[in-house]
N, C-alpha and C positions, 0 to 999 in steps of 0.2 A: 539593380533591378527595382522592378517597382515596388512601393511600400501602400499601394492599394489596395483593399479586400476584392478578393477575388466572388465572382456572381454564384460560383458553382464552386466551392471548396471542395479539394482533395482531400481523400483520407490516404494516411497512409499505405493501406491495404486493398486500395486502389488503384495505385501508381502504377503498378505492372500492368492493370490492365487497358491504358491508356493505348492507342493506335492512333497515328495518323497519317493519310492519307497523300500523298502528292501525287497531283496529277501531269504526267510528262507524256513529251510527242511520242514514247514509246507504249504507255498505257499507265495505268494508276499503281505505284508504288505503295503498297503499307509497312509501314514503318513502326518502330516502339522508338520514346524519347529516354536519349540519354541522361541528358542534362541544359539546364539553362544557365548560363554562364555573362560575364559581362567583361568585355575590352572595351575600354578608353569612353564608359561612359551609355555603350549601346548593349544591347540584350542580342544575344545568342543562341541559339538552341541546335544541339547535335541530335542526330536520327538515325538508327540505323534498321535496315529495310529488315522484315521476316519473312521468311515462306510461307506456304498455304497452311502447316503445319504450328504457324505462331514459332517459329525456332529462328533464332539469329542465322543471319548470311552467312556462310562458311569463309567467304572472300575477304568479309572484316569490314565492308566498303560502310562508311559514314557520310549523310548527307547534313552539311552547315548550312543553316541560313540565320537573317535576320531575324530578332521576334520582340513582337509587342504586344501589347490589348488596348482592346478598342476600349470606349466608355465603360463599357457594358460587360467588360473583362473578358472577351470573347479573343483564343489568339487569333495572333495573324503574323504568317512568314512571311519573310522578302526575301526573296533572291539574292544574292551576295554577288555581284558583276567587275566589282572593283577587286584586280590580283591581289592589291596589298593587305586589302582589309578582307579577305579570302585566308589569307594565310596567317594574319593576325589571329584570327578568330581558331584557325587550326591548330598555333602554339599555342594558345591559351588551352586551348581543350589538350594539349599533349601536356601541360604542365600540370593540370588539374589530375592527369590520368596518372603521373608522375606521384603527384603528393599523394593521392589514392592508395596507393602503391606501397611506399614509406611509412604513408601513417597505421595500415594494416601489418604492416612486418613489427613495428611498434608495441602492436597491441597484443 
């Protein structure tokens, strides 16, 4: 991931309350961010949608896409159209959910 300061620094007390938005041919999805993540070099970020309620999807359903920042640190997703690098990016995020996992039984 990048190692440039960000325009608008998170706090950590923040994070939750972060939303974003996709807009699809079905109508505008709000989402909260899982995580940013990196395979083979590219940035990743998982999403997963909430209700009107702010409460996670009962379904589980997670949206992957590409992610970067512009100059200006501002993101920006991209679409993931390529199968292989679609499902790269889906093991990564099940290995990270994995080690999540182990390292809290750990603790």
């Amino acid at each position: 991931m990048s190692d440039k300061e960000k325009v608008t620094p998170i706090s950590p007390d923040e994070v939750d309350d972060i939303r974003v938005t996709l807009n699809t041919d079905e109508g505008d999805i709000e989402c909260r961010p899982l995580t940013i993540f990196e395979v083979d070099g590219e940035d990743y970020i998982a999403l997963m949608p909430v209700d009107e309620n702010d409460q996670d999807n009962e379904e589980g359903i997670i949206y992957f896409y590409g992610y970067s920042e512009d100059e200006n640190g501002i993101a920006e997703l991209r679409y993931i159209d390529d199968e292989e690098e679609y499902e790269a990016a889906i093991d990564r995020f099940d290995e990270l959910q994995d080690e999540a996992f182990y390292d809290s039984i750990e603790d």
